[in-house]
C-alpha positions, -999 to +999 in steps of 0.1 A: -260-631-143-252-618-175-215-606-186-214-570-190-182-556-201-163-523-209-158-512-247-121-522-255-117-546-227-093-577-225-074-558-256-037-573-252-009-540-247+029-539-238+020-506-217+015-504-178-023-503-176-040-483-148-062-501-126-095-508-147-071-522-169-053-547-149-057-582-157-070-611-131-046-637-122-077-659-125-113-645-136-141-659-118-166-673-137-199-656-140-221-667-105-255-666-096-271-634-085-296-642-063-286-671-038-255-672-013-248-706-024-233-727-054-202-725-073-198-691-060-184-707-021-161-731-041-145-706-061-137-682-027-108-698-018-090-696-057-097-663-066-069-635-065-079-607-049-073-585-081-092-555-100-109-573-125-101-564-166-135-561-169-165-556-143-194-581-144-235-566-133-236-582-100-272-591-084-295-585-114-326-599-098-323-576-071-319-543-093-349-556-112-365-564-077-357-532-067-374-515-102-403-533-097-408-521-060-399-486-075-427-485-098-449-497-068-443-464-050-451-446-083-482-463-089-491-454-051-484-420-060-503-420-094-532-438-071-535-407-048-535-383-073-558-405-100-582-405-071-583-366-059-560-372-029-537-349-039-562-319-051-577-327-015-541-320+003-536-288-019-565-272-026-584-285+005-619-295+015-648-284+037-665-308+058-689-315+032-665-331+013-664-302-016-627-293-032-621-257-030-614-240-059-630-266-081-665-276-093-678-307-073-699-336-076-728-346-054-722-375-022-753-392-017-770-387+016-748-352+020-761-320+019-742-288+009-719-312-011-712-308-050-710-269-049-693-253-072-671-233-054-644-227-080-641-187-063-638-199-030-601-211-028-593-214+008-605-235+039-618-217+070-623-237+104-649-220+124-633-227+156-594-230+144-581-232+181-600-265+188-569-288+182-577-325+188-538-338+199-554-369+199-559-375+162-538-350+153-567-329+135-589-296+141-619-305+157-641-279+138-667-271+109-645-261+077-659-243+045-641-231+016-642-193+013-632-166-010-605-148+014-590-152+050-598-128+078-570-103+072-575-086+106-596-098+139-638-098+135-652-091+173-689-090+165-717-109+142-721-075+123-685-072+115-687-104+107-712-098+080-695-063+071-666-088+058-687-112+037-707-083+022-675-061+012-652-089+004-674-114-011-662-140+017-687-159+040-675-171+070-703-187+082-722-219+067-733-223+034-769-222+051-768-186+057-771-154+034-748-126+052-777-105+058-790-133+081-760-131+101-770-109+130-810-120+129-807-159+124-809-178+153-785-204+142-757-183+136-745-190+171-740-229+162-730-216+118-708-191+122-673-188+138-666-183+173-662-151+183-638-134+182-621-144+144-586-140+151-567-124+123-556-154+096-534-157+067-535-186+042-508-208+037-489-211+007-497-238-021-522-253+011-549-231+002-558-228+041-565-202+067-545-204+095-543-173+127-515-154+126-513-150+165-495-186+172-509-177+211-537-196+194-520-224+193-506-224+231-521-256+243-505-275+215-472-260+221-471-270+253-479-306+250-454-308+225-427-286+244-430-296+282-408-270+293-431-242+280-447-234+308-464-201+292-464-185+260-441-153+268-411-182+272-420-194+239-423-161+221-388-151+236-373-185+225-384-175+190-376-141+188-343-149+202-341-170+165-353-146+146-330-123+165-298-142+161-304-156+126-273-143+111-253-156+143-265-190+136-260-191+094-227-180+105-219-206+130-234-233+114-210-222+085-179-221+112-186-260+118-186-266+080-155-253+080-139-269+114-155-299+100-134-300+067-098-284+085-105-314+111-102-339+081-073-324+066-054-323+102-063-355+115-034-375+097-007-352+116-027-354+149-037-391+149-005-403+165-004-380+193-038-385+202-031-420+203-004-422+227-017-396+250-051-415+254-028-445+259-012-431+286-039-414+303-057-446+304-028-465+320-024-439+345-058-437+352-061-475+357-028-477+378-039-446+399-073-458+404-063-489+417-035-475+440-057-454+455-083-486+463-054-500+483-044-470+498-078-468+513-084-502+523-046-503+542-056-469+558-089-490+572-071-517+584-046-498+602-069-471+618-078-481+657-108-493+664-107-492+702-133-459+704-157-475+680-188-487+695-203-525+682-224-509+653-194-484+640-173-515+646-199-534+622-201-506+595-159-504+594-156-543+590-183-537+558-163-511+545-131-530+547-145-558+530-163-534+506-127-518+497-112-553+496-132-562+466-137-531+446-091-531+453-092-568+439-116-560+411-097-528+400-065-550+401-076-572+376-091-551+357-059-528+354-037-566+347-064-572+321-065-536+305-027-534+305-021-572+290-043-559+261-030-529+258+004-548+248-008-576+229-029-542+206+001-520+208+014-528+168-026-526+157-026-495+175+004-482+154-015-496+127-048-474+130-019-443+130-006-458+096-040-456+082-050-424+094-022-411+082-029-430+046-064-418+048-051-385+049-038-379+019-063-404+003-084-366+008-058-345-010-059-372-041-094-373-042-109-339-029-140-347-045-147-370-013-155-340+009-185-332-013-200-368-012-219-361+026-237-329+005-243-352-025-260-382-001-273-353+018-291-336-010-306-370-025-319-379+010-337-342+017-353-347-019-365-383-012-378-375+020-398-344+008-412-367-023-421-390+003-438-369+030-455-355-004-470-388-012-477-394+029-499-366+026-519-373-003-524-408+012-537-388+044-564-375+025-569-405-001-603-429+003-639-429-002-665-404+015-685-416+042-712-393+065-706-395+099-729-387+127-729-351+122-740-354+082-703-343+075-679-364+053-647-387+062-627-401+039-618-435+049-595-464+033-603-497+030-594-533+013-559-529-005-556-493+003-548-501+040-516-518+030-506-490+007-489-471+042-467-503+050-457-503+017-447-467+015-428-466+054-412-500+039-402-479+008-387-449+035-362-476+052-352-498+017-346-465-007-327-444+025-306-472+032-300-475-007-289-446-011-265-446+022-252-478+007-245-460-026-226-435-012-204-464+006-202-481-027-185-450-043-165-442-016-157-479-016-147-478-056-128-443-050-106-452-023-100-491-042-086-470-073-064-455-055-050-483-036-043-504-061-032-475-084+009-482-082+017-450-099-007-423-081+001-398-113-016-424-132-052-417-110-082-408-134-090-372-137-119-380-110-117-413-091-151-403-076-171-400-107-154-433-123-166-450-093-199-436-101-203-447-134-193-485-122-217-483-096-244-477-118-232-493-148-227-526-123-234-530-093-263-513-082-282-550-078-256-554-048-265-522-032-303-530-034-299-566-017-275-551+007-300-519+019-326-546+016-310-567+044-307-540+068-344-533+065-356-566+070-339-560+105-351-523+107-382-527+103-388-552+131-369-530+154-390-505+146-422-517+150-413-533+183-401-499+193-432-484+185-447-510+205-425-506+237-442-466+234-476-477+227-479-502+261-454-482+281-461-484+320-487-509+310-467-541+303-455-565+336-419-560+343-410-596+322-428-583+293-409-551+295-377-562+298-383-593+269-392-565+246-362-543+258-337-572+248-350-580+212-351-545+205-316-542+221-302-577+203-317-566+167-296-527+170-266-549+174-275-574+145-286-541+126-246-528+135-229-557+125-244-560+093-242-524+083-204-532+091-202-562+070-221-549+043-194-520+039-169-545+033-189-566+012-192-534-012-158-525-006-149-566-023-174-565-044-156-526-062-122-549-062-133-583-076-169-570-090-186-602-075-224-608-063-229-596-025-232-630-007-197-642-023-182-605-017-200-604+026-180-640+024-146-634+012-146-596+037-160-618+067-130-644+060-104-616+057-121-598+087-119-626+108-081-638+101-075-602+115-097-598+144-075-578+168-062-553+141-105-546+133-108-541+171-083-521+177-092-498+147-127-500+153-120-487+191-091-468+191-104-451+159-134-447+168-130-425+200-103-406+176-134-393+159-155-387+185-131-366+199-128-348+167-167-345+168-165-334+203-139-307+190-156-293+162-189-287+187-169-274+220-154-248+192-186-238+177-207-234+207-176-215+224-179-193+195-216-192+196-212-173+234-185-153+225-210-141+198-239-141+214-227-122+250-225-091+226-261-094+223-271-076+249-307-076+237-311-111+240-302-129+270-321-165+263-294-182+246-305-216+250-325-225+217-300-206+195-268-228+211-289-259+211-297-254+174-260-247+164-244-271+186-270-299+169-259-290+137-222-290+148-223-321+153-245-333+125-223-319+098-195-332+121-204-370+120-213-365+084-178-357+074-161-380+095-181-406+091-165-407+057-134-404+069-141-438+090-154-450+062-123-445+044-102-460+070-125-490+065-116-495+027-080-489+035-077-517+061-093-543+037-073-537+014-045-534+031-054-570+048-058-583+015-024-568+004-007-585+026-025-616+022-017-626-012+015-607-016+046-605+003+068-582-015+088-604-036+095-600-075+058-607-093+041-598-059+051-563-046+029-546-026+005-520-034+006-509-003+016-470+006+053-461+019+039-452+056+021-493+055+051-507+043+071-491+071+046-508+096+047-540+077+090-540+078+090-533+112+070-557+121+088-585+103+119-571+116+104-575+156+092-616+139+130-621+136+139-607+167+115-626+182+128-660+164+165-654+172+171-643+139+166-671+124+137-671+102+141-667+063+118-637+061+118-621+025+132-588+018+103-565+013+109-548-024+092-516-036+062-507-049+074-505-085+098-477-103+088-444-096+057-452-075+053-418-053+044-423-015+024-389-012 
């Protein structure tokens, strides 16, 4: 691809330089964007893993892939629109195929269509409690109508009072109000009686009851526990009730969610030894206790038993025997792993701790879940938008009633796969941009010596790389994960669709590809992390950056599964935490209610958001953790400490890296010729 570089870049200076300053012990050569293969895998194994003087645009192909597919979902948009679908989703349409609010033209074959019904701005269903779950529609005659019923109609003549004070006819277009109560065919034209009271729904232009009782039978088949409306209006109400109690818990968990991140670092090491020792005990007990029971079998007489109980103790024994010898290895297993992991279990403390006050240099990392947050809610919203006005989108065609459907056909059919393809690619593009600036963030301050030399914000540097750069390697990274997505998800989809109809072989085939492509999907989400987090330090392509992390990742296996594990249920006890607190709260709160005893919808709703906003904000403290390690892996890789190669490294990693060379030489005799590890560099602070 081509070179891009920074104003001022490869400019000769006596001074120390900060780290977009720094210069390559060996710049790579520019490499090919789109492939995995080519000069780019020769190169690997020469290159200094070193902040590059200059960044280079990584994966241009892909960024201009990713444009192109971009201006597809605009032009889909534009499409809809162009074609009246989104004047159909706003203003709505009877079943004559007229646009309320607007003046129409004629559909062959249709009668009552191109009205002009620019004062009638609101659709009316006749029957509007005639839900078809189905195909998820009202099963009803819809006109468009000056105003909604504001209170309940019981009679034809009220009915007709209504049209002839407000101007509004509820019944079909065939009828004058004065025919109301004389025309035979009002039965079949007008609504069914009795109207219930409706208001019209903002910017949707339609009349919907006010009473949601109308709406029971839907409720219930989507809410199985509803057994009757009452239960469903006190569920509500309890809400409504309660509202300030929940804004104010879900604002406690914000808050628990942030302390938890700042406290972690001074917690991480205690946590880790007391789940160390509760799972030794645990195993050793467990097992004792299996050949306590089988001893206490053997030795128990057997002279009362009759031939059957005789039977059933000799099972039992033999039961105990191999659940004892199971458990036995099982604890020498556990144990013998637990000491070959014990210095990469001191090693996930280290980098807790490090992570820690990677947070108190860069505060600005807190925000980034409510930045990646807010772009998501706005994407989605733009997309359900455009999911709406391709509901309505197509040509109209009379059915067998003489009303009009608007049906899609030739290229419009693909238009939804391209759009739910658009959902997973841009959601996973913008997940992997916020791992990309994390990435960059955390990278700057690594590899920063002097940490009073940071940039004023390391976050929105990392920014302006990412989109100056490397936004070609976030698009073919977010574009790998949904080519495996996607298949997941349709055979999901599938699995639902033939449920209880599929043979048992079929069933369980389909159970393990779904099952096999999550983990594929998990692993590469993992690798593509650290491919971003190489591609922020040496600013190459995405298939040479996955390379050079899965190398590194590999030569330390058993320190990324013991961080990966141990780390891991670290935060999900934190998570765990934050919701115990919040929901403990939310009783405490909610027993001084004494007007509302139904506290299950309001605890469920809390305790879900708990431990959303808890995963969000931990997540990126995993994430962080993540960055650290590789480059902590690579620090020790290519330097060892030693005039022209000191460690970046902070002063809580080089204390694990001493004592583990110091426990080398022990183990040696004392003999080997380890180097002495040197400092930093003058003045470099540890904090």
């Amino acid at each position: 691809g081509r070179r891009c570089r920074r104003p001022g870049a490869g400019r000769a200076t006596g001074k120390p330089r900060r780290l977009d300053a720094w210069s390559p012990r060996q710049r790579p050569s520019p490499e090919p964007a789109m492939g995995c293969c080519g000069s780019a895998a020769s190169q690997s194994s020469k290159r200094e893993w070193k902040p590059l003087e200059d960044r280079s645009c990584t994966d241009i192909p892909w960024l201009l892939l990713f444009i192109l597919f971009c201006i597809g979902m605009g032009l889909i948009c534009g499409f809809s629109i162009a074609t009246g679908a989104a004047a159909r989703l706003t203003s709505g349409y009877d079943s004559y195929g007229n646009i309320c609010g607007h003046k129409n033209v004629k559909i062959e074959g249709i009668d009552n269509s191109g009205l002009d019904l620019t004062e009638k701005k609101y659709v009316f269903f006749l029957e509007p409690c005639n839900v078809d779950l189905v195909h998820r529609k009202i099963k009803s005659l819809a006109l468009c109508v000056s105003a909604c019923p504001r209170n309940e109609l019981k009679t034809l003549a009220e009915v007709q009072k209504f049209a002839e004070t407000n101007g509004s006819t509820l019944c079909s277009y065939e009828l004058k109000p004065s025919e109301y109560t004389t025309d035979s065919r009002a039965a079949q034209l007008c609504p069914k009686l009795p109207v219930p009271e409706s208001a019209p729904i903002p910017f949707f232009h339609r009349c919907a009851p006010v009473n949601i009782s109308c709406y029971a039978k839907f409720a219930e088949a989507l809410i199985t526990f509803v057994s009757d409306s009452s239960v469903l209006h006190r569920l509500i109400s309890g809400v409504m009730t309660c509202r300030e109690i929940i804004l104010g818990l879900c604002l406690l968990s914000l808050v628990l969610s942030m302390i938890m991140m700042v406290i972690i670092r001074y917690i991480s090491r205690v946590v880790v030894w007391i789940l160390t020792i509760l799972v030794v005990l645990g195993s050793l007990g467990g097992t004792g206790v299996l050949w306590w029971l089988y001893a206490k079998q053997r030795m128990s007489p057997s002279d009362t038993l009759t031939v059957d109980q005789l039977q059933i103790a000799k099972d039992n024994r033999q039961a105990l025997l191999i659940y004892a010898i199971a458990a036995t290895i099982f604890t020498v297993i556990l144990l013998l792993i637990m000491l070959v992991m014990r210095k990469r279990v001191a090693l996930t403390i280290a980098l807790f701790h490090v992570a820690g006050k990677v947070f108190i240099h860069l505060p600005l990392l807190v925000f980034q879940p409510f930045w990646t947050f807010f772009a998501l809610i706005l994407f989605w919203i733009y997309w359900i938008m455009v999911l709406l006005f391709l509901g309505t989108t197509g040509s109209p065609v009379g059915n067998e009633q003489g009303f009009v459907e608007f049906r899609v056909a030739g290229l419009q059919r693909y238009m939804w796969w391209y759009h739910i393809v658009g959902l997973v690619w841009i959601s996973e593009f913008i997940l992997a941009c916020q791992q990309m600036t994390v990435a960059g963030a955390v990278v700057t301050y690594y590899f920063t010596r002097e940490k009073r030399n940071l940039p004023f914000t390391p976050i929105l540097a990392s920014v302006n790389r990412l989109i100056c750069y490397h936004l070609g390697t976030v698009a073919k990274g977010s574009f790998i994960i949904t080519l495996v997505k996607i298949p997941r998800m349709i055979l999901m989809y599938i699995h639902t669709q033939v449920k209880g109809k599929e043979n048992a072989c079929a069933r369980c085939i389909l159970k393990a590809c779904i099952c096999c492509l999550w983990c594929l999907e998990k692993c590469l989400t993992y690798l593509n992390q650290n491919a971003y987090t190489a591609t922020a330090i040496n600013s190459t392509n995405f298939c040479t950056s996955a390379k050079d992390a899965f190398v590194i990742l590999v030569e330390n296996a058993l320190r990324v599964a013991a961080i990966n594990t141990v780390g891991d249920f670290m935060l999900f006890l934190g998570k765990v935490l934050i919701v115990c607190s919040t929901g403990l709260a939310g009783i405490m709160l909610l027993n001084y209610r004494q007007d509302y005893t139904v506290w299950v919808l309001p605890l469920v709703i809390v305790c879900l958001f708990a431990f959303l906003v808890a995963h969000c904000f931990l997540s990126i403290y995993e994430m962080v953790v993540d960055v650290l390690f590789l480059c902590f892996a690579i620090d020790t890789k290519y330097n060892d400490g030693s005039p022209g190669k000191e460690f970046y490294m902070d002063k809580v990693l080089m204390e694990f890296v001493e004592n583990s060379r110091k426990a080398m030489k022990e183990g040696r005799g004392g003999g080997a010729d380890g180097r002495e590890l040197k400092p930093m560099a003058s003045g470099t602070s540890s904090s």
